[in-house]
C-alpha positions in Angstrom: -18.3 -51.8 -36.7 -15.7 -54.1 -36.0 -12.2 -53.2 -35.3 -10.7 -53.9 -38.6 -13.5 -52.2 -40.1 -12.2 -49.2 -37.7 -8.8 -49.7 -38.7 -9.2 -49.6 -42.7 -11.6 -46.8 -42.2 -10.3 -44.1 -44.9 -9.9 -41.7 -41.9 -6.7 -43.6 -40.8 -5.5 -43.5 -44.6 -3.4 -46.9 -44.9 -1.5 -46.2 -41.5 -2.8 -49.7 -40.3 -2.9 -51.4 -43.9 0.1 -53.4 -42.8 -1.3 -54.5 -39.6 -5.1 -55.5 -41.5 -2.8 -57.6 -44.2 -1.2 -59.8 -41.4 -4.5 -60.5 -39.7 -6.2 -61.5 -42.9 -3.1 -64.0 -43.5 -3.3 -65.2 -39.9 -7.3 -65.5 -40.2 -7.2 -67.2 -43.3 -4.6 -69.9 -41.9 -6.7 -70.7 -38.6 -10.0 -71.1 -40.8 -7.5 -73.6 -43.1 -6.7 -75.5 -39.8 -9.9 -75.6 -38.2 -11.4 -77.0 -41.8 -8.6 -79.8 -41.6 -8.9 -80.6 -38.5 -13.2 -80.7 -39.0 -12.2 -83.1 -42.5 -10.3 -85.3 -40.1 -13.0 -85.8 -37.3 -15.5 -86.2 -39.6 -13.2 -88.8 -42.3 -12.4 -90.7 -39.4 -15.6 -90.7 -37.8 -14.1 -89.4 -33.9 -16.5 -88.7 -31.1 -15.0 -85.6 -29.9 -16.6 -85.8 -26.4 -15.7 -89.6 -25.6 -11.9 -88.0 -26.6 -12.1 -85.1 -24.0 -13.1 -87.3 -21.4 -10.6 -89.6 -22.3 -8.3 -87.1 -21.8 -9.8 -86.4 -18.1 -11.9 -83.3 -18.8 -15.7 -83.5 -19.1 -18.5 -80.6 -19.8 -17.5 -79.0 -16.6 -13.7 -78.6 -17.1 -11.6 -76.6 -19.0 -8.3 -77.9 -21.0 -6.3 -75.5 -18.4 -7.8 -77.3 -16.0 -9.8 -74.8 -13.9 -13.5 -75.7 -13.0 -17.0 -73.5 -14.4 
């Protein structure tokens, strides 16, 4: 069971109705960006990997910088 699962459980009534609503809006936006941003890559045909180590990471680097 996941947690929203838990959290709309009828045992909590519609206490955390609010709470589910907002994380269903903010889900729904990052799936929005995440398909742009897919279009975009794929439309413009960029090599993701050549771009992060362009940017001085590589497969054992994070973006904040610390190593595996």
């Amino acid at each position: 069971m996941s947690w929203d699962e838990l959290f709309a459980h009828q045992i909590f009534g519609k206490f955390f109705e609010c709470e589910l609503n907002k994380n269903n809006k903010l889900e729904n936006k990052y799936k929005k960006i995440m398909a742009d941003i897919r279009f975009h890559v794929n439309s413009q045909n960029i090599h993701l990997k050549k771009l992060w180590n362009n940017l001085g990471y590589d497969e054992n680097k994070e973006l904040n910088g610390q190593e595996f």
